[in-house]
N, C-alpha and C positions, 0 to 999 in steps of 0.2 A: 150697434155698429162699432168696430175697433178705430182706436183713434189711426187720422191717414196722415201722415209725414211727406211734405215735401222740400227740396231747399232749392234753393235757387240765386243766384250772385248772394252770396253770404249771409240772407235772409234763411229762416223757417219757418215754413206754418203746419202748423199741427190742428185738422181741422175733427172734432169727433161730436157724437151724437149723443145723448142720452134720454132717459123721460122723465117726464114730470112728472108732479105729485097725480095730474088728471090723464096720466098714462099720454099724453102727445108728446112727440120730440121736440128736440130743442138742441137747435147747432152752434156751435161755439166755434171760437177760431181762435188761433193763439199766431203771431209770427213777432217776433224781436223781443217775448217780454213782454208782450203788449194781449191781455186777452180782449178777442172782441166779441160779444153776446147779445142776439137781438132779445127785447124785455120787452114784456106787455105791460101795462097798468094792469092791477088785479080786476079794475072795475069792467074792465072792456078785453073781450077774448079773440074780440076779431083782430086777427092778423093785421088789419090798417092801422092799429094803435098801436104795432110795437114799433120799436126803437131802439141803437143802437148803442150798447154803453163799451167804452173803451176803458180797459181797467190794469194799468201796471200791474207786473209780475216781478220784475226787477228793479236793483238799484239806479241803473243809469234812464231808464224810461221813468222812475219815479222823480229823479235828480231834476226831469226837465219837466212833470209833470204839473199844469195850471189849473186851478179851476177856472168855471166860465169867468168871477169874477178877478181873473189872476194872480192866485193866490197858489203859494204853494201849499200842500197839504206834508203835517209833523209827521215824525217818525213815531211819534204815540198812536196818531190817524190810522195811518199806513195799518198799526200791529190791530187797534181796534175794528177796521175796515176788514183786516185777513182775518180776524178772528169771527167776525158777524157771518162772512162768506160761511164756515163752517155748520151754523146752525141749522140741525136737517128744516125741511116744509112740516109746518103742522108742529112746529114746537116751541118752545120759548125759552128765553136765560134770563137775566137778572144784572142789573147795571154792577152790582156787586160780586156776582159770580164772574164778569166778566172780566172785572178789573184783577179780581183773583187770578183766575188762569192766566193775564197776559205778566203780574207779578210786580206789576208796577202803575202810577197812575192813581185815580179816587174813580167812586162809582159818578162823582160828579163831571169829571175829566172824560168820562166814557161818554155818559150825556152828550158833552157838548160836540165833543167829537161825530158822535150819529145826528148831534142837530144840523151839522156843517156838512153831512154827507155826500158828494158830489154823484156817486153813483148807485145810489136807490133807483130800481128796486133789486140789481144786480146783486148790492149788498144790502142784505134784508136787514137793516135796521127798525123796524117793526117788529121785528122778532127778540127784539130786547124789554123786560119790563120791570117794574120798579122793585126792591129785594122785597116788601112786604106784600107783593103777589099782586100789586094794584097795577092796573094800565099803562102807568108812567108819562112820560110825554111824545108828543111827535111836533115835528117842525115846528118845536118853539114852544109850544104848547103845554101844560101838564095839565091830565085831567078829562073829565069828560062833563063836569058842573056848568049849565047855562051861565050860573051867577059869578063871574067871575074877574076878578082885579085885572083894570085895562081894558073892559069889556070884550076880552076873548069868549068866544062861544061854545068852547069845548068841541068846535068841529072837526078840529084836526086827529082829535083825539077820538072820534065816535069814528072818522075814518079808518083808522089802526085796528079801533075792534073788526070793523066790517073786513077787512083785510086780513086781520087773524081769522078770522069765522071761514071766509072761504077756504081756508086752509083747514078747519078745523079744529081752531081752537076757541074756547067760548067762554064768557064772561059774567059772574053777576049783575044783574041790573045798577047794581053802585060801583061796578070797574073792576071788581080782582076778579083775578084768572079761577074758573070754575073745576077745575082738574088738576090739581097742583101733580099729578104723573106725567104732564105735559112738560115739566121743566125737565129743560135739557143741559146734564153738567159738564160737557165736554168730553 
């Protein structure tokens, strides 16, 4: 379906359609700058789990833009956030490719930035993994080892795989990405 354009008292919205990786649509809405996208969790496909993420396009919607815990989000966020939005489904980049492409920053800076992410799964930060092809971290996490400093479980991390997997992408039994033609260089 072609994107539909309306305006109205000095607003637009630009609402269009596309498909997914599993061939279903998915509608998006754009009006002030402002994209709005309903999201599933990967783990649940019925329609009752999605939800809506609100995602700046622009500077002045960014300018005022909060996380839940009111916090503004950097202008390194912002470029790492638009950069992750670009990664196709079914593929993956590397905290160091990524810092590459945006030209500035550390692959560490990029971490933290995807650990702070306010809108996952919109901006697929999952799709980021570590430069020597290993799993990397999720929400705080590195890793996927039971045994681990803090008593982290590795759970957050065996999530990531499960979430890469339904997209298609797969893993050795010890973390690194099994396909290295999966990396995606921009």
């Amino acid at each position: 379906m072609p994107a539909i354009t309306t305006k109205s008292d000095s607003s637009t919205l630009i609402v269009s359609e596309s498909s997914t990786h599993k061939g279903s649509k998915r509608v998006r809405a754009e009006r002030n700058g402002i994209v709005t996208a309903p999201v599933n969790d990967l783990h649940d496909s019925a329609p009752s789990s999605a939800c809506t993420v609100e995602y700046p396009l622009n500077e002045p919607a960014r300018a005022t833009f909060l996380t839940r815990y009111g916090r503004k989000v950097t202008e390194h966020q912002w470029a790492v956030y638009d950069f992750a939005r670009t990664i196709p489904c079914g593929r993956v980049t590397t905290y160091g490719a990524l810092c590459k492409a945006l030209g500035k920053g550390s692959p560490r800076s990029v971490g933290s930035a995807l650990r702070h992410n306010p809108f996952a799964p919109f901006v697929p930060c999952h799709r980021v993994i570590a430069s020597n092809l290993y799993i990397g971290g999720f929400f705080g996490e590195w890793g996927t080892l039971s045994s681990r400093k803090g008593g982290a479980s590795g759970q957050k991390c065996r999530r990531k795989i499960e979430m890469l997997a339904m997209e298609g992408v797969e893993f050795t039994p010890d973390g690194y990405l099994a396909d290295e033609n999966l990396i995606w260089r921009g």
